[in-house]
N, C-alpha and C positions, 0 to 999 in steps of 0.2 A: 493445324497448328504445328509451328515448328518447334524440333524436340530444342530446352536450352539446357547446357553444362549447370548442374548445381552442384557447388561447392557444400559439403555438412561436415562440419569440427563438431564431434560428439565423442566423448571418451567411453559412455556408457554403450556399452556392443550390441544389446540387443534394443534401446532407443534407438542409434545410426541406425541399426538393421530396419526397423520400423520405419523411419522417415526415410531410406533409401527402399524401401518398396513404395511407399504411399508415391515420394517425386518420379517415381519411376510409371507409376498408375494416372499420375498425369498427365505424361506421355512427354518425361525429359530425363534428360541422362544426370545420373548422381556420383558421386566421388566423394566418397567417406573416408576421413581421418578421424584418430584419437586424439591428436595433441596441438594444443598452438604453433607448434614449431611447425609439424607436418603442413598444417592449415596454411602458413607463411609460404611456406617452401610451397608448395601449390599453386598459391596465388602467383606465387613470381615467377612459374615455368609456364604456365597456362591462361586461358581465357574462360570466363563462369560470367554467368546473368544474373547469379545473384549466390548470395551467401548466407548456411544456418548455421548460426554460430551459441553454442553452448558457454555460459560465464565461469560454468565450476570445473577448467581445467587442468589436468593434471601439473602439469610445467609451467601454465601463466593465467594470468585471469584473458578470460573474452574478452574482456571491456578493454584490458591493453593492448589485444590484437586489433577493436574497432579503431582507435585512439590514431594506431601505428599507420591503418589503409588510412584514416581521413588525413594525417599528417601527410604523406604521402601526395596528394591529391587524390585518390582512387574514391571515387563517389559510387561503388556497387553497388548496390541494394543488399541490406543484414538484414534477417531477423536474428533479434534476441531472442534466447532462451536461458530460463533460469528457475533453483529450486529454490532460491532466497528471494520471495517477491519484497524487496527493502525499497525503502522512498532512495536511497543514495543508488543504490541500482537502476532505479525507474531513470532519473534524472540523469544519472551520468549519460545510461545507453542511450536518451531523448539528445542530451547534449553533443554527445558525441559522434551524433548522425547515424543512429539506429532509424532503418525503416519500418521496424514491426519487433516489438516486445510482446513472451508469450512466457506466463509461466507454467512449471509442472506441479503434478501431472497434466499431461498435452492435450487437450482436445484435438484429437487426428482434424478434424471438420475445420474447427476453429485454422488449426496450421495449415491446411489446403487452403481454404479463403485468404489468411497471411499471404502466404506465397503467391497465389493467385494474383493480388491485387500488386504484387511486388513486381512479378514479370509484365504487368499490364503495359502499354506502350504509353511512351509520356510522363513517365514516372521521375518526378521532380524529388531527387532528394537533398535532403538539407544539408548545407555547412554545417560544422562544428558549433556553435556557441562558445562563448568566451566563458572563463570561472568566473565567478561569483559568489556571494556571499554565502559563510557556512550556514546563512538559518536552516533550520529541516525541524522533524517530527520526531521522536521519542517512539519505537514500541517495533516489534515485529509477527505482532498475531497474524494468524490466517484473515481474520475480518479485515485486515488493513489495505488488503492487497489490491482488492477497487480503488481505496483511497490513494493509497502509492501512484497506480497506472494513472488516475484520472491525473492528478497533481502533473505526472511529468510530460500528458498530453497538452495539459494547461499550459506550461513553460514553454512548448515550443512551437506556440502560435500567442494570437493577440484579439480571440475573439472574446464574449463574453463566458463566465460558467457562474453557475449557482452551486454554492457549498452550503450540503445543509447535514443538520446533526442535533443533538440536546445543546438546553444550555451548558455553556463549560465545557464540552468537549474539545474546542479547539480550534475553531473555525476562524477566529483572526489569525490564529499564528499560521493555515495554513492557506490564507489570505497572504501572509506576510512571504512563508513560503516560492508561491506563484511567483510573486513579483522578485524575491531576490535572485531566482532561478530564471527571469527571462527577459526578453529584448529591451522591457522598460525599467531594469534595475537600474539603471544610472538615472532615471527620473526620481520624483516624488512618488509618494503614495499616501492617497490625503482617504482616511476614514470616518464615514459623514452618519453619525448616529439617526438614521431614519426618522425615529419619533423626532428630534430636534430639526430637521431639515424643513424651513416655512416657505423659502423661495426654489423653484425650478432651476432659476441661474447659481442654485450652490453646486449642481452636476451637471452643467451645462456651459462647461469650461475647456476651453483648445488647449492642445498642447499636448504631449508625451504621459508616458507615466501611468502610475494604475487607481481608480477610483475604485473606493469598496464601499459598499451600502449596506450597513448593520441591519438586520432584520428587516427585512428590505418588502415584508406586509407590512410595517407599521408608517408606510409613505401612504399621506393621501392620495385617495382614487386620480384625482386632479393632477400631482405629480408625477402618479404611475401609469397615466394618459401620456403626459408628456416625454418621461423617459424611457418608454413603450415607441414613439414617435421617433426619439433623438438616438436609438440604439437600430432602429431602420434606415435611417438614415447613411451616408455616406460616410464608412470607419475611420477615412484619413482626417487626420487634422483634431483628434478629440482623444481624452483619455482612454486604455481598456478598464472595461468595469468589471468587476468581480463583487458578485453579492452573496448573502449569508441568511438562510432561515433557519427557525429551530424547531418546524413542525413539519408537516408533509406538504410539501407542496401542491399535487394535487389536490390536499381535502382544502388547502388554505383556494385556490382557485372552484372547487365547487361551494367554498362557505363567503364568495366575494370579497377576501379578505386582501387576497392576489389577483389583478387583472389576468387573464386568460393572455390576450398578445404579449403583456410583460414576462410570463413565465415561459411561453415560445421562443420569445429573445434571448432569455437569460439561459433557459436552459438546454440549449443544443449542447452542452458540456456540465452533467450533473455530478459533483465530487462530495458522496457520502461520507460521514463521520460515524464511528461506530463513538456506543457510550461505554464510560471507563470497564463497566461491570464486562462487556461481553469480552476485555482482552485486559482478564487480573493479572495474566503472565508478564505484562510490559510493567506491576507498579512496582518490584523490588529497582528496576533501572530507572523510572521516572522517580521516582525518590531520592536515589541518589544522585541525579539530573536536579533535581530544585534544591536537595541541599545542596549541591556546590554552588548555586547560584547565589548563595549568601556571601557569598565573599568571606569565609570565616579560614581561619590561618589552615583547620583541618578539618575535614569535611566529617560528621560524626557518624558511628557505625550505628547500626541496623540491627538489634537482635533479631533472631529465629521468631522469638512470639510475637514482637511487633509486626514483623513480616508477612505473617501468618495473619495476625488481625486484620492488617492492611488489605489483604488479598480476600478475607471475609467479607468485610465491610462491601454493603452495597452501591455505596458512591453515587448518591443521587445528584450529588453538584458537580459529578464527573472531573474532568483533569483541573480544575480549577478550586475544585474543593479541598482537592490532593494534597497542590501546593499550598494553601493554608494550612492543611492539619500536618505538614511536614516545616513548613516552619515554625510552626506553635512547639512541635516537637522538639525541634533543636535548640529553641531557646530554653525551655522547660531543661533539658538537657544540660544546660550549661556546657556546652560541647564535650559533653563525654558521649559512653555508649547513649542508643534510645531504648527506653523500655518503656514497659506497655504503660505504666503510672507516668509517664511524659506527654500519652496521646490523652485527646481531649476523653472524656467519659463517655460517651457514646460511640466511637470506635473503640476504643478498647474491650465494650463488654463484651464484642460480636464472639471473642476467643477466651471466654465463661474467666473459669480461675486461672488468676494468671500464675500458678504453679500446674498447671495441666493446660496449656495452650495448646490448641491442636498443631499440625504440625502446616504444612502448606498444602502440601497432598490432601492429608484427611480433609482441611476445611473446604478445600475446592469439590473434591467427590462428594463430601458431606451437603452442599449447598444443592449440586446436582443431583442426587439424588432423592433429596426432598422436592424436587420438582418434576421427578419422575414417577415418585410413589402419590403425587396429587391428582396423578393423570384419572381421567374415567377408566373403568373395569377395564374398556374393550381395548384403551390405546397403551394400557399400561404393561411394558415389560416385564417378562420372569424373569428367574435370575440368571438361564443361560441369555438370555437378551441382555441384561446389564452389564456382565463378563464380553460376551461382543463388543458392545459401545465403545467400555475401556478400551481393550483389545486396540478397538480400530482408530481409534484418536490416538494412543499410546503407538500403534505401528505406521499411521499415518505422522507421525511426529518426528520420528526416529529417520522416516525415510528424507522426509525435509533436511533434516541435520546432515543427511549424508546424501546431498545433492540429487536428490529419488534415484537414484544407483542403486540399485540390490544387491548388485555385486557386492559390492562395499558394505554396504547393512549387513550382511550376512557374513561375510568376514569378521564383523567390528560383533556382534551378538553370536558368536560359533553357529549359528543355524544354520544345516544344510540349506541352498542354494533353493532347490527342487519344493522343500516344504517352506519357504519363506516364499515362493511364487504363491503358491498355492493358496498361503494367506492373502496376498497382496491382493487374488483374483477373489476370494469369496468376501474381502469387505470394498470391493470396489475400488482399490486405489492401483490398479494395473489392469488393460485388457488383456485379456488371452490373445497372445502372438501371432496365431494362426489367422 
């Protein structure tokens, strides 16, 4: 194998250090900068096979350096890397002729394979996409992050995928998503409620644009024969279809509910939705996202206990139940502040007297931990085990805000350097260097 130039914009030193041993165990030559500039200034004296390119840099974002080569015409092969796995990140670097997004912490393996498949011979990679419309997603939990990647895989092709998730979660708007984000936004995008669909010929229509098929077990066997048939068939000339279920798809495939060939069509591209409960962190900004959507002269404020209820509450009807109990709110409100006597009776009681509302902390640790002390004898943590957990969510959290840099985490929290490794190495969120 021949050795190739690999260009790495990494600001974090001992990351570059890490991915210039790994490309170097490949058996290719590496050239490590800290900054966008550097990274630029490289490009334009030199030749490279391909480029790792970090988004959280000190002097410019990544994404403007990719922006700047494909302006340019320079079609090199990028992977992205990033600590903020965000839908608006996924899609830009998808849009902007990213060959390979990875976020951190790195999977060393996972980045060899990247790179691998990068330098492979043949390697077609994409124009820019043009902008498009600002639909997207509310939230930036850790669960999201499949969702994100899958979403801006989806955007920059035109095969089929299956979005599934609970009711309410989300799953048309990230239906609507897909399509604003990709080569058929300027079509239609016609949404065919599956139970109502009686004829084969209501998806079985030429022409551009995105078809999406609402719960897409509740099509007769007869029609999921058919559009099992019409989605093997020849892609040109027919809508892309994007469909939606809200149970597992496997069980709905072993209970007959789903054709077996229909779920192999559909799902070479699967884009999970997580439910509201596992990401409470996104409802203080999803709240203030559906109240402005009221069109009201000024958007109404939020107290602390509501906040806190909100973030209690279980959310069985997930993002869709949200937006109801947030406009019920602001009406009740008469657009002043909201308080907990505004939210319907059953979210409010979750946060007991509403002169002793817990706070948002206590109710989230408080909910967890009732779910830790329910475990059997044998799986159940002591209480250096629960101080860990925190610990490692709280340190794994901190490191995301500050681009998994340690350097920086450790500047920004005064911890020596040396005992912030240390941590990082005993709750699994860094490997030892060596």
């Amino acid at each position: 194998m021949t050795a190739r130039p690999i260009l790495i914009i990494e600001d974090e030193h001992a990351l570059g250090t890490a991915l210039s041993f790994l490309v170097r165990r490949m058996g290719h030559l590496p050239t490590l900068v800290a900054s966008a500039t550097a990274g630029l200034n490289a490009l334009g004296k030199n030749s490279f096979a391909a480029v790792v390119l970090d988004i959280g840099l000190p002097d410019m974002s990544g994404l403007e350096v990719l922006e700047r080569l494909r302006r340019s015409g320079n079609l090199l092969p990028v992977l992205v890397i990033t600590a903020h796995a965000t839908l608006d990140h996924a899609i830009h670097s998808q849009k902007s002729g990213a060959s390979g997004y990875l976020t951190k912490p790195l999977d060393l393996r996972q980045f060899e394979q990247a790179l691998g498949a990068m330098l492979a011979p043949g390697l077609h990679v994409e124009e820019p996409l043009p902008a498009s419309s600002p639909v997207t997603l509310i939230g930036a939990a850790p669960c999201l992050r499949e969702t994100f990647l899958g979403i801006a895989r989806a955007c920059a092709g035109d095969f089929p995928a299956l979005i599934t998730g609970p009711s309410g979660a989300g799953k048309s708007l990230t239906a609507a998503v897909i399509h604003a984000h990709s080569r058929q936004s300027g079509e239609a995008m016609d949404v065919l409620v599956c139970s109502c669909v009686k004829d084969a010929m209501e998806f079985e229509r030429p022409g551009g644009g995105t078809l999406v098929l609402d719960e897409v077990t509740e099509l007769a066997a007869d029609l999921q024969a058919r559009l099992a048939a019409w989605l093997a068939g020849p892609p040109s000339g027919h809508a892309r279809v994007l469909a939606t279920i809200a149970r597992d798809p496997r069980e709905a495939v072993r209970d007959g509910a789903l054709r077996e060939d229909l779920y192999y069509a559909l799902s070479t591209l699967t884009i999970p939705l997580p439910p509201l409960c596992e990401r409470s962190g996104d409802i203080p900004a999803l709240s203030m996202f559906f109240a402005g959507l009221r069109g009201d002269s000024s958007a109404p404020q939020f107290t602390p206990p509501v906040l806190a209820a909100l973030q209690a509450y279980p959310w069985p009807g997930n993002v869709r139940e949200l937006r109801h109990v947030v406009d019920y709110a602001a009406t009740m409100s008469g657009g002043g502040p909201i308080f907990l006597g505004h939210l319907p009776a059953h979210v409010a009681a979750v946060s007991g007297n509403g002169d002793a509302a817990p706070g948002e902390l206590e109710a989230v640790i408080a909910r967890w931990l009732d779910a830790g002390l329910a475990l059997p004898e044998g799986q159940r943590p002591d209480y250096e085990g629960f101080l860990e957990q925190i610990e490692t969510v709280m340190t794994r959290h901190l490191l995301e805000r500050h681009d998994q840099k340690p350097t920086r985490l450790a500047a920004a929290l005064r911890i020596h350097r040396a005992t912030l490794r240390q941590k990082l190495r005993r709750f699994g969120l860094q490997r030892d260097e060596s």
